[in-house]
MDTraj code that builds the backbone (N, CA, C; nanometers):
import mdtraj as md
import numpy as np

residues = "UNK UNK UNK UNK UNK UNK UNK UNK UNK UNK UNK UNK UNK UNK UNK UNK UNK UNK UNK UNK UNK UNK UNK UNK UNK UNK UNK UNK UNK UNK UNK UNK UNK UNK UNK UNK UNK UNK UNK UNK UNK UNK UNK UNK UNK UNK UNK UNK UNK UNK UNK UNK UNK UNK UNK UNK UNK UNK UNK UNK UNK UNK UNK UNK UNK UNK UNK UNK UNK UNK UNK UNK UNK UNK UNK UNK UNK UNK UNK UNK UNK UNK UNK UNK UNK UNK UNK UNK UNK UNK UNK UNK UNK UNK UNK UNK UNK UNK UNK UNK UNK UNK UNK UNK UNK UNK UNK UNK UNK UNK UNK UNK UNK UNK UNK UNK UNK UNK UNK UNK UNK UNK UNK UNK UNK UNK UNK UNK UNK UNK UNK UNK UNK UNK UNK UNK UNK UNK UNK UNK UNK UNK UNK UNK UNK UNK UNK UNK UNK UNK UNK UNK UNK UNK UNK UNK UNK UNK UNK UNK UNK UNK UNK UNK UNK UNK UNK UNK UNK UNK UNK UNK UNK UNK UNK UNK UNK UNK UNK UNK UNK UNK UNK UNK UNK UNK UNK UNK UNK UNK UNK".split()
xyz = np.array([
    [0.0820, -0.1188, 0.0000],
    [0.0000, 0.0000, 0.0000],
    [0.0865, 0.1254, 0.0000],
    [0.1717, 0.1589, 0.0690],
    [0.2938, 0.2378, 0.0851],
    [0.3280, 0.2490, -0.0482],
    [0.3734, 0.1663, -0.1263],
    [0.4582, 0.1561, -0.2178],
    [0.3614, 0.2111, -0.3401],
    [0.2387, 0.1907, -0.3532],
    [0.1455, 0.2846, -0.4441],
    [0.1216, 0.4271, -0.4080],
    [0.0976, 0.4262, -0.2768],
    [0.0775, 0.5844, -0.2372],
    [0.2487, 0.6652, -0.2792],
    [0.3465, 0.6514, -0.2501],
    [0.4706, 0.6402, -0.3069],
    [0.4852, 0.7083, -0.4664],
    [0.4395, 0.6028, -0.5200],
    [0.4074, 0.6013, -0.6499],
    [0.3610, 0.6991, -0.7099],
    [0.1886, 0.7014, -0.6722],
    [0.1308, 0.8334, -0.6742],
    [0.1994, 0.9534, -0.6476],
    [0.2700, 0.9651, -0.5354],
    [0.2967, 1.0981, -0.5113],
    [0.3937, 1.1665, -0.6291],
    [0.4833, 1.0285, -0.6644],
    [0.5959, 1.0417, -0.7294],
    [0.5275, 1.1172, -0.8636],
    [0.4179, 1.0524, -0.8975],
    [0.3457, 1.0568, -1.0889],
    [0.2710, 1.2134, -1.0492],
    [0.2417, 1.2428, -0.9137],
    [0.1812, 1.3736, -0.8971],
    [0.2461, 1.4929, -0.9011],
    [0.3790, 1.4772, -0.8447],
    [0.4893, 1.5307, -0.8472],
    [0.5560, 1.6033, -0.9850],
    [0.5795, 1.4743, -1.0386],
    [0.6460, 1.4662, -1.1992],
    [0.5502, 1.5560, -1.2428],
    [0.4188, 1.5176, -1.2932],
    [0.2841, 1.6069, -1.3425],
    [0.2936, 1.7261, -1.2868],
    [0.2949, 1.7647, -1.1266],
    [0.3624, 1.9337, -1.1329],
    [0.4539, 1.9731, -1.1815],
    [0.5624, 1.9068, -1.1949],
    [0.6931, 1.9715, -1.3043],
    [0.7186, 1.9541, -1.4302],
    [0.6428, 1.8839, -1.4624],
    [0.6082, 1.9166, -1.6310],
    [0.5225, 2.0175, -1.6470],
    [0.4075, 2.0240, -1.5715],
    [0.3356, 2.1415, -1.5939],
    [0.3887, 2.2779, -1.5909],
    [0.4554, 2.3368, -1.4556],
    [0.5884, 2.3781, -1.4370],
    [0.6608, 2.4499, -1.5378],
    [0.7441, 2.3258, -1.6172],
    [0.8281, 2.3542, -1.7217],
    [0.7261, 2.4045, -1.8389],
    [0.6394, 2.3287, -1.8489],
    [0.5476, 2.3986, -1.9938],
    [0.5479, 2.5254, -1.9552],
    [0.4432, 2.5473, -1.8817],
    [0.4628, 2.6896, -1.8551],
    [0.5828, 2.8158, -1.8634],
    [0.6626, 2.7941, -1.8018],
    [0.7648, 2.8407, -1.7879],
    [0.8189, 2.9181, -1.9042],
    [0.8291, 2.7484, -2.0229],
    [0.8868, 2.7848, -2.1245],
    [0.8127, 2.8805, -2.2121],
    [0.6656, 2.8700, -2.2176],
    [0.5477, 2.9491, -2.2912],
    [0.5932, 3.1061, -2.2074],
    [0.5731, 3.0969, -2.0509],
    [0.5844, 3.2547, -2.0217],
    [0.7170, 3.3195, -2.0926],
    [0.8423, 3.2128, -2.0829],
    [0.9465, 3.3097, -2.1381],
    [0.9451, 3.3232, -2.2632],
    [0.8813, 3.2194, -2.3719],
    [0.9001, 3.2782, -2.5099],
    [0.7816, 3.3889, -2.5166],
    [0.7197, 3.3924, -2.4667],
    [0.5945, 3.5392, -2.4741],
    [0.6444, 3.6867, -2.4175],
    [0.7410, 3.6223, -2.3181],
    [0.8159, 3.7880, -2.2378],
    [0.9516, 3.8292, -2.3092],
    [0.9780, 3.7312, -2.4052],
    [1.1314, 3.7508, -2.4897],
    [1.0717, 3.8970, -2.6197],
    [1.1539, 3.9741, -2.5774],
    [1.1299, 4.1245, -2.6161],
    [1.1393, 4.0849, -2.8202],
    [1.0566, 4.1805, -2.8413],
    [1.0582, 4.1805, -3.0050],
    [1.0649, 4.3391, -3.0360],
    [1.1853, 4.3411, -3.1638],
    [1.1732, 4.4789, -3.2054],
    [1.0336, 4.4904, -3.4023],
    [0.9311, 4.6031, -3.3601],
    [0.8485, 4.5519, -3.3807],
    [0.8448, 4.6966, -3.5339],
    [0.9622, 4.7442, -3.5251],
    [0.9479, 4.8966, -3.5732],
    [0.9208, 4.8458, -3.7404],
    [0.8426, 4.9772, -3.7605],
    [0.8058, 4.9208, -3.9434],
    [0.8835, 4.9877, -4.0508],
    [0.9801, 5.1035, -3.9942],
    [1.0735, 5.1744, -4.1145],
    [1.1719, 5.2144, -4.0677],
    [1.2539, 5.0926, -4.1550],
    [1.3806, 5.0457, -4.1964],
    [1.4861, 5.1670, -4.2254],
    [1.3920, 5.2303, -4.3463],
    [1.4827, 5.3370, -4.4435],
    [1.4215, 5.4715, -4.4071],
    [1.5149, 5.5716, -4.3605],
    [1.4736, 5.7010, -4.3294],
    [1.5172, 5.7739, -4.4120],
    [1.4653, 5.8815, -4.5072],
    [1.5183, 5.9823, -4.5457],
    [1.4691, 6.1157, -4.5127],
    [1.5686, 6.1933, -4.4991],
    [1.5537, 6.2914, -4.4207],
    [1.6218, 6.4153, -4.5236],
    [1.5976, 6.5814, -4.4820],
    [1.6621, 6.6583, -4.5385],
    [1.7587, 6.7610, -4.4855],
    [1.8795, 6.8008, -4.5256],
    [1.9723, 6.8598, -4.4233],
    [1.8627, 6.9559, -4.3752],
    [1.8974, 7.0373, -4.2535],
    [1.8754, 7.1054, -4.1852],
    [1.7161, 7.0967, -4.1040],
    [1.6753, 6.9065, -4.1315],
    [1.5596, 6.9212, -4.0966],
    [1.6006, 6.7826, -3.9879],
    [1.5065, 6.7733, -3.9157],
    [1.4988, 6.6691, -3.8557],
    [1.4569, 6.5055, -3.8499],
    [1.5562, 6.4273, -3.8058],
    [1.5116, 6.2856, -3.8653],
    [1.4770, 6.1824, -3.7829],
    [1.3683, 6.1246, -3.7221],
    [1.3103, 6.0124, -3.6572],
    [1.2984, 5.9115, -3.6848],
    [1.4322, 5.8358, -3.6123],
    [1.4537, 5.6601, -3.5952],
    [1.3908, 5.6240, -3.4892],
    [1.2911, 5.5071, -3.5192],
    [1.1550, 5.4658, -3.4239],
    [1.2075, 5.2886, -3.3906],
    [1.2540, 5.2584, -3.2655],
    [1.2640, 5.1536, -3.2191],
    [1.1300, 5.1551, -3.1740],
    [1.0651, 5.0697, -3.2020],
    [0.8978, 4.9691, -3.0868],
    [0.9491, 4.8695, -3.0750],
    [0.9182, 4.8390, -2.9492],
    [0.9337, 4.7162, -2.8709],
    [0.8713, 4.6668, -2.7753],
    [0.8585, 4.5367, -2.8109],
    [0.7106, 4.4536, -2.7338],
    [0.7785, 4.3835, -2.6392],
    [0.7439, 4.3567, -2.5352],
    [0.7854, 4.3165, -2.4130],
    [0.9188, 4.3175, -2.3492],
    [0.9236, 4.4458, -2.3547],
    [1.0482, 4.5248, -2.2874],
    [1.0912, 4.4827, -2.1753],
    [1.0134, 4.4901, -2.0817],
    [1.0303, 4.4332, -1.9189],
    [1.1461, 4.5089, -1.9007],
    [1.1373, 4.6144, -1.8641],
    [1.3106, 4.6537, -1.8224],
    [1.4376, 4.6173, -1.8319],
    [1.4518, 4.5980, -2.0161],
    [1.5644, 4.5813, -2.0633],
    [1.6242, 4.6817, -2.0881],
    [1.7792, 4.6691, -2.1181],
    [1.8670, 4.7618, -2.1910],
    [1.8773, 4.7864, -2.3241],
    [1.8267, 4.9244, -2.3456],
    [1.8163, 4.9125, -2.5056],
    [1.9329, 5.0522, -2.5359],
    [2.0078, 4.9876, -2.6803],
    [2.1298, 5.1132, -2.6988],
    [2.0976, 5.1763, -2.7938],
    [2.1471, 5.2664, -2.8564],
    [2.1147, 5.3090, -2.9973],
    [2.2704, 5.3797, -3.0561],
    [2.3186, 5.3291, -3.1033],
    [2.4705, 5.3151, -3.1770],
    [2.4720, 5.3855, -3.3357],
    [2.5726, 5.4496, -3.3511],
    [2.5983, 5.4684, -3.5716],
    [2.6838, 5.3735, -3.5592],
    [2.6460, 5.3155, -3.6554],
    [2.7107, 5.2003, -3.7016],
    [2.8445, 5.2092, -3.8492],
    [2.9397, 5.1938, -3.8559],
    [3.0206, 5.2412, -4.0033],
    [3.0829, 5.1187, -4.0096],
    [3.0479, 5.0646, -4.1438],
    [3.0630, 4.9015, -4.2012],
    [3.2134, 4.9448, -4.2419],
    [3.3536, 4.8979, -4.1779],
    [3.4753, 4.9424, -4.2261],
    [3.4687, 4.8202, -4.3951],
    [3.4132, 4.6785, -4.3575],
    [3.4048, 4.6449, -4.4556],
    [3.3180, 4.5004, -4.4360],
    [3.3142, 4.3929, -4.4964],
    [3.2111, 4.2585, -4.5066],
    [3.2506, 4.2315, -4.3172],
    [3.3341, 4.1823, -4.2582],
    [3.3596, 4.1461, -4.1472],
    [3.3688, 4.2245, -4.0626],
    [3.4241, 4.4121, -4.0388],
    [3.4512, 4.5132, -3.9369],
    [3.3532, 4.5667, -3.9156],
    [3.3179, 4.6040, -3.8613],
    [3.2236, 4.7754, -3.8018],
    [3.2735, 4.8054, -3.7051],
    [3.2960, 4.9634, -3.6622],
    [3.2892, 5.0425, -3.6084],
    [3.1505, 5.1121, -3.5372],
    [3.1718, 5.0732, -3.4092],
    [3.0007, 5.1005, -3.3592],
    [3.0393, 5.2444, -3.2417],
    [2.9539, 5.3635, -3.2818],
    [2.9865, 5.4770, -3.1934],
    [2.8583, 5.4676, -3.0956],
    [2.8548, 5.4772, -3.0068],
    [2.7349, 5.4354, -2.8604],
    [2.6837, 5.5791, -2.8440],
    [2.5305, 5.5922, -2.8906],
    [2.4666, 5.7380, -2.8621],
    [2.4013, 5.7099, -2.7233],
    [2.3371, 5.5970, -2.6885],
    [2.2824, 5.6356, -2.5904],
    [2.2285, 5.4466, -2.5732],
    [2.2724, 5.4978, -2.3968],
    [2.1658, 5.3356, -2.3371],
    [2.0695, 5.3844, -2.2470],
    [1.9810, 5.2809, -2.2880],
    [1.8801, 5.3408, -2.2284],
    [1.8291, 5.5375, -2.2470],
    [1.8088, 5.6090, -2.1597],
    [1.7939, 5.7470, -2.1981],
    [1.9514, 5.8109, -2.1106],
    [2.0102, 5.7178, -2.1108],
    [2.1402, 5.7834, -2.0608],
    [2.2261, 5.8194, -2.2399],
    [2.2801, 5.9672, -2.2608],
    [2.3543, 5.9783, -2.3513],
    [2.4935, 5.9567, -2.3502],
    [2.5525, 5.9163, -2.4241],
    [2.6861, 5.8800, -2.4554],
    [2.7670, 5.9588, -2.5382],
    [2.7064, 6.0417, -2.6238],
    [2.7226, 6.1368, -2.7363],
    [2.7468, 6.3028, -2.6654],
    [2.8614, 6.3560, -2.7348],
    [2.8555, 6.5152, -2.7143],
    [2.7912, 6.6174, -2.8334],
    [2.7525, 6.5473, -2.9046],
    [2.6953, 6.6162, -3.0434],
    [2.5485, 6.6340, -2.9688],
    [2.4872, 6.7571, -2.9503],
    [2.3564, 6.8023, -2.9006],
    [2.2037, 6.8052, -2.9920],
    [2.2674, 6.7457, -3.0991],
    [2.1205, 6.7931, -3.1972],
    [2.0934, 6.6079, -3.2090],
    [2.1361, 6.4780, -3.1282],
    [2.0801, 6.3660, -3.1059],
    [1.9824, 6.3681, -2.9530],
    [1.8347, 6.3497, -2.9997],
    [1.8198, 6.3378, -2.8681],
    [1.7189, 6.2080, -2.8543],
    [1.6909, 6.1649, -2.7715],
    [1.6392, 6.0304, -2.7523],
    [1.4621, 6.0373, -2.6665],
    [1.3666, 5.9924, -2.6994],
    [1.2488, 6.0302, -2.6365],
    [1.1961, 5.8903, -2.5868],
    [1.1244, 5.8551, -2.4782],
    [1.0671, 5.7627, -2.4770],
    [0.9501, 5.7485, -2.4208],
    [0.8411, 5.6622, -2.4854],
    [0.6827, 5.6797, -2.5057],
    [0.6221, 5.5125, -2.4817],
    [0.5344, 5.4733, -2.4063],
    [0.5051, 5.3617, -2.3662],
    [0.3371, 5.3863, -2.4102],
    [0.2632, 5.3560, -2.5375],
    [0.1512, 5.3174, -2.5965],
    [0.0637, 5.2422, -2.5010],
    [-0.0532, 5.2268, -2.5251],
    [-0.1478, 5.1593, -2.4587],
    [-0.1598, 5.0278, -2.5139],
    [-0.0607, 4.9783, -2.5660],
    [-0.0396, 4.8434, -2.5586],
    [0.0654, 4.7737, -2.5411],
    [0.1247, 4.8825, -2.4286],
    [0.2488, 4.8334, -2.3310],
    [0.3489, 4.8023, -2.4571],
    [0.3613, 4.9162, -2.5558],
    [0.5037, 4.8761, -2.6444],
    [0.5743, 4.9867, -2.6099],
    [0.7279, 4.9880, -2.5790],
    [0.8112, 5.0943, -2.5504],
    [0.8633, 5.1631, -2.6922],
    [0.8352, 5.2992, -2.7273],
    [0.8879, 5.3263, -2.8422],
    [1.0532, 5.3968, -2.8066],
    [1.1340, 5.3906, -2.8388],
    [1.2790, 5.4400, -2.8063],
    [1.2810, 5.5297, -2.9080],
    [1.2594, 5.6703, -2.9417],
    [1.2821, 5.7660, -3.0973],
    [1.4009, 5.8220, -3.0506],
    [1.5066, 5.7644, -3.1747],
    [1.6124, 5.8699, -3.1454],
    [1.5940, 5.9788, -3.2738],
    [1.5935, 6.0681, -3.2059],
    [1.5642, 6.2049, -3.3296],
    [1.7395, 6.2965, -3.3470],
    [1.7349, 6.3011, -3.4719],
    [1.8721, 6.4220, -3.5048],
    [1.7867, 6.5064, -3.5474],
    [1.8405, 6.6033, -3.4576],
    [1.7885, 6.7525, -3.5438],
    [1.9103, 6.7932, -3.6588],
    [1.8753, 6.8886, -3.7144],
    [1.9312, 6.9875, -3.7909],
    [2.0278, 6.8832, -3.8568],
    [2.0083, 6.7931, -3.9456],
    [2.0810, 6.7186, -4.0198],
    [2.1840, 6.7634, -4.1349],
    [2.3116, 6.7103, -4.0940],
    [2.4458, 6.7014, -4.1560],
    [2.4064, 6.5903, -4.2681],
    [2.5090, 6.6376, -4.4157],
    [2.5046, 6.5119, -4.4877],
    [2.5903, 6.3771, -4.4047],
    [2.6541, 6.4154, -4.3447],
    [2.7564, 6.3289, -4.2658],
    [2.6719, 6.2665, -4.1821],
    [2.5506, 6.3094, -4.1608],
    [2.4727, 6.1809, -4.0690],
    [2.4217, 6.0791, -4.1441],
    [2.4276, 6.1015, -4.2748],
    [2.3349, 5.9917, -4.3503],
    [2.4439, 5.8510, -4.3255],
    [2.3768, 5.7296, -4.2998],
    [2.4438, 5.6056, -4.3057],
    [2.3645, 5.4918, -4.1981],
    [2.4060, 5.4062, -4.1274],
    [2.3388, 5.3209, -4.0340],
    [2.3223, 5.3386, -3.8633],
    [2.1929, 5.3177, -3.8345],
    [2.1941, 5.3304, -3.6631],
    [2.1025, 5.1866, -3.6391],
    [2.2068, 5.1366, -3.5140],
    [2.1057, 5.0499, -3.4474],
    [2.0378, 5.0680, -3.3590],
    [1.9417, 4.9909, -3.3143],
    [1.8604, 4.9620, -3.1901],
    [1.8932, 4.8431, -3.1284],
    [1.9336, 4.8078, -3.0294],
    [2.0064, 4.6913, -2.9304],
    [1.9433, 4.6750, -2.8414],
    [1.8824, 4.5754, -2.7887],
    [1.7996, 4.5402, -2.6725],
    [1.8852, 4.4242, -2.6577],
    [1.9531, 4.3885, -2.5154],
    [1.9781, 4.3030, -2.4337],
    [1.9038, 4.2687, -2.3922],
    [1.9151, 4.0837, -2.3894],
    [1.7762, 3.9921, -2.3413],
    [1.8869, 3.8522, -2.3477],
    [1.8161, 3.7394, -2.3692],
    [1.9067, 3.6006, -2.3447],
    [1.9161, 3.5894, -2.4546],
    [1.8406, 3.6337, -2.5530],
    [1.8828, 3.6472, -2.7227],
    [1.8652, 3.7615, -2.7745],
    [2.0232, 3.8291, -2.7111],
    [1.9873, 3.9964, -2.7735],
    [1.9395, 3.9969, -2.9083],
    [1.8922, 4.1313, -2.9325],
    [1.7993, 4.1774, -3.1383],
    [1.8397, 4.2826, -3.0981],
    [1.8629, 4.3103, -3.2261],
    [1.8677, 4.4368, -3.3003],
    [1.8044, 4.4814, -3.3889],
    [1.8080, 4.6095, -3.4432],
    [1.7369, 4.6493, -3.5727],
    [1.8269, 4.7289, -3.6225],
    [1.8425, 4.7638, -3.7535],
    [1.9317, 4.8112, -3.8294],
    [1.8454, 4.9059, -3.9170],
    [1.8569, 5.0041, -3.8787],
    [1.8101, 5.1836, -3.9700],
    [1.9178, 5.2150, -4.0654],
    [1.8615, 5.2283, -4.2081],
    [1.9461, 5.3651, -4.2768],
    [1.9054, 5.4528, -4.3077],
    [1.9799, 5.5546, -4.2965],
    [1.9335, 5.6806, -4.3079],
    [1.9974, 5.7917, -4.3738],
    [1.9115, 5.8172, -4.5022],
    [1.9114, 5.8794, -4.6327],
    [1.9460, 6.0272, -4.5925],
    [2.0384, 6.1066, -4.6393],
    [2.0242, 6.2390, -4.6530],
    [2.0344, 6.3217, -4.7316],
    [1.8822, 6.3806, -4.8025],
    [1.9058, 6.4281, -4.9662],
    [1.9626, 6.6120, -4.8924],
    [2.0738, 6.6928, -4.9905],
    [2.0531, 6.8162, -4.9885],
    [1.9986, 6.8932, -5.0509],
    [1.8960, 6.9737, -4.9286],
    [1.7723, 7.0451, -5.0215],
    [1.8557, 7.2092, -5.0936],
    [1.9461, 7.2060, -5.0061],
    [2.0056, 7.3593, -5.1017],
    [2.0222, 7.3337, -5.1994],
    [2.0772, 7.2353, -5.2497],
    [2.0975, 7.1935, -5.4203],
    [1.9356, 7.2587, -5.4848],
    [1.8383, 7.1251, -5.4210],
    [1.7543, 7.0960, -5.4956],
    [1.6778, 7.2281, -5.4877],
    [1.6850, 7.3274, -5.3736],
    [1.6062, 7.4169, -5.3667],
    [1.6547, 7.5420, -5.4611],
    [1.8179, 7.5433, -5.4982],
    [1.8197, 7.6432, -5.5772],
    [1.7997, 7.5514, -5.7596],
    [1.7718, 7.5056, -5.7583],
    [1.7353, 7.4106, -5.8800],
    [1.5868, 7.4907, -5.8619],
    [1.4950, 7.4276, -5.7862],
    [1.4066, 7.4751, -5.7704],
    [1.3631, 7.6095, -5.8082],
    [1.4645, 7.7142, -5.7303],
    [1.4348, 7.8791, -5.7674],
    [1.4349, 7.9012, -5.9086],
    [1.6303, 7.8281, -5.9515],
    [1.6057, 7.8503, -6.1306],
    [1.4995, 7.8395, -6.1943],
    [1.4423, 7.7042, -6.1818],
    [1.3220, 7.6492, -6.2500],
    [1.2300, 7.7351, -6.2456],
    [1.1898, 7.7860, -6.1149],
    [1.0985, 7.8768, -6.1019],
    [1.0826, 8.0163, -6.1763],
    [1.2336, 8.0888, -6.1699],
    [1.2982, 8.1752, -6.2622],
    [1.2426, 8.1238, -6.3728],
    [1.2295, 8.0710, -6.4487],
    [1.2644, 7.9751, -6.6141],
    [1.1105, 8.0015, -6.6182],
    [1.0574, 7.9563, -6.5420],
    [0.9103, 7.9401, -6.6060],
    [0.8683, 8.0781, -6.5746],
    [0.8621, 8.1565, -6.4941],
    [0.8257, 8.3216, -6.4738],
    [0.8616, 8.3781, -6.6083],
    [0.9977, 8.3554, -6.6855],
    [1.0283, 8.4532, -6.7818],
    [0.9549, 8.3504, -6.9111],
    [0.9292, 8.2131, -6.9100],
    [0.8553, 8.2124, -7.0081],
    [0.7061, 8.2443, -7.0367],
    [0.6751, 8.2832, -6.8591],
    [0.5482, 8.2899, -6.8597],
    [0.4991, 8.4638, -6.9685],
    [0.6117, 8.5139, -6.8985],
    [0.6259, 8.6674, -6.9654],
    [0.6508, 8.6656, -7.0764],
    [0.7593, 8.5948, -7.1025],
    [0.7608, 8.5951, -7.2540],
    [0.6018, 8.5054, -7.3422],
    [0.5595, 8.4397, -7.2698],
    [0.3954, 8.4017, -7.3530],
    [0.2888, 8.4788, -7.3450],
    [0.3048, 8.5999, -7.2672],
    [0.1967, 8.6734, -7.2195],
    [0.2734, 8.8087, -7.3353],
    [0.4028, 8.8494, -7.3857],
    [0.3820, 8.9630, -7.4341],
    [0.3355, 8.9227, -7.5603],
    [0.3759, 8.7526, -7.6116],
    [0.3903, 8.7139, -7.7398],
    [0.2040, 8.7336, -7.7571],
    [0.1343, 8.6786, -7.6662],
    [-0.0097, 8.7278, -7.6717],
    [-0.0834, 8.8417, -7.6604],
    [-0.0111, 8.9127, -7.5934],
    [-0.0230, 9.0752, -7.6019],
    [0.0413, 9.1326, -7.7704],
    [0.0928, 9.1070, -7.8177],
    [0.1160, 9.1478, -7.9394],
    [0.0632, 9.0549, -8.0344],
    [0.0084, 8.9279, -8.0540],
    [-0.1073, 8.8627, -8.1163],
    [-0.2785, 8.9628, -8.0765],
    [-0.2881, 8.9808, -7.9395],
    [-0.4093, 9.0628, -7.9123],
    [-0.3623, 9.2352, -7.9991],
    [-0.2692, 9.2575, -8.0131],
    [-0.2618, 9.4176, -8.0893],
    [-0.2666, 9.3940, -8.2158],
    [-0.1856, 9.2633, -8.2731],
    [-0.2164, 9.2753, -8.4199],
    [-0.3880, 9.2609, -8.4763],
    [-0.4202, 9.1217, -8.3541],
    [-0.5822, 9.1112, -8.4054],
    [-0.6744, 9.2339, -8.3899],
    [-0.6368, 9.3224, -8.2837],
    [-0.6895, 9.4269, -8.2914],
    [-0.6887, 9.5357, -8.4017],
    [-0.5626, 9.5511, -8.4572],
    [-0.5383, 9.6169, -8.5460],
    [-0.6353, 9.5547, -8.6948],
    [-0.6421, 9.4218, -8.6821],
    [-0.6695, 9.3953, -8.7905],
    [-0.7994, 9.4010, -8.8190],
    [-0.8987, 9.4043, -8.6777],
    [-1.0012, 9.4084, -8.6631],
    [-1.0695, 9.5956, -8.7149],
    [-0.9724, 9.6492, -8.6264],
    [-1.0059, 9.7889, -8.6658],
    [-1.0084, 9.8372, -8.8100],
    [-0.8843, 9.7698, -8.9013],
    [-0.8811, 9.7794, -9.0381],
    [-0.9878, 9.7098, -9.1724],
    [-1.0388, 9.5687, -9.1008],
    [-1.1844, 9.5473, -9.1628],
    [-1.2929, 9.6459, -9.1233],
    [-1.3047, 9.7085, -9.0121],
    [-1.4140, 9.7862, -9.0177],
    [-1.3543, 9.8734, -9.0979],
    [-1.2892, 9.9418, -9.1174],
    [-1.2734, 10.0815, -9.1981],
    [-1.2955, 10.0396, -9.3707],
    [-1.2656, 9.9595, -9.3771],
    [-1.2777, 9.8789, -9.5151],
    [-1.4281, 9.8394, -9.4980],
    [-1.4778, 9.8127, -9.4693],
    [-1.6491, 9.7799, -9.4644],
    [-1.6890, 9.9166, -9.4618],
    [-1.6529, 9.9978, -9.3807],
    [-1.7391, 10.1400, -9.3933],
    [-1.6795, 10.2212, -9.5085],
    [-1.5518, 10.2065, -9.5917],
    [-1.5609, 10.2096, -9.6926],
    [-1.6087, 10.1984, -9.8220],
    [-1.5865, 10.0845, -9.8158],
    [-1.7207, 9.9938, -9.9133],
    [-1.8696, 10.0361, -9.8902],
])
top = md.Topology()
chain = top.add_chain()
for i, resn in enumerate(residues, 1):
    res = top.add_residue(resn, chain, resSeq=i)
    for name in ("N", "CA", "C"):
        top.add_atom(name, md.element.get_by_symbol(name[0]), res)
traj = md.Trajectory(xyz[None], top)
């Protein structure tokens, strides 16, 4: 009798620690943080400001970094550390870092550059430490609008003087038709 009750306890036992372990393993793959952000590619314009958007789902008070990244080549990088967590690492003042927790408990990490250098255009990560750190990998485009904006003015120039030049060429189509108009009447009241 012993030796079944025994038994039992043993198979009741086991059955709590399998249950246990299921669990366990389900809570930690559900609390293992995901970076959830939807744009990859930023382009931005000098002197304007540019927003790299880490989201991240089940943060739980991890460490998250945000690094420029410079590929020396297939195997090197060079990683410069802007900021962990909202602690900065950086002396350049126009990076600043914001952080925003949604109503569906996702942590957004925005690191924003203001007043953009062409020299910022290239790669930034997002780093969350966990038992299987992730990352995300941003690039970030930087067109210059002074180019394009004095392109722009020319163009603008270009079409103003053709506009003038189509408006006198019609102003002197409206004087000849006028003229010509005035000269059939005199010829009709001639006749």
């Amino acid at each position: 009798m012993e030796y079944k009750q025994e038994t039992i306890l043993i198979w009741k036992i086991f059955v709590c620690l399998l249950f246990f372990i299921i669990n366990i393993n389900r809570i930690s793959a559900n609390s293992e943080p995901k970076i959830i952000s939807t744009q990859n590619e930023i382009i931005a314009y000098v002197n304007h400001t540019a927003k790299l958007s880490c989201i991240i789902q089940n943060r739980n008070q991890r460490h998250v970094t945000w690094s420029r990244v410079h590929f020396m080549n297939e195997t090197q990088k060079l990683i410069n550390l802007l900021y962990v967590d909202l602690l900065k690492y950086t002396s350049l003042n126009r990076y600043h870092l914001t952080h925003l927790v949604d109503k569906d408990n996702r942590d957004h990490l925005n690191l924003e550059i203001r007043q953009i250098h062409l020299s910022d255009q290239g790669y930034y990560s997002c780093f969350v430490t966990a038992i299987k750190p992730i990352s995300e990998i941003f690039h970030l485009k930087v067109i210059d609008n002074t180019r394009n904006v004095s392109l722009a003015l020319r163009s603008t120039l270009d079409i103003q003087q053709e506009k003038k030049e189509e408006i006198n060429s019609l102003l002197s189509l409206i004087n000849i038709s006028i003229s010509n108009i005035f000269l059939m009447i005199i010829l009709i009241l001639i006749i």
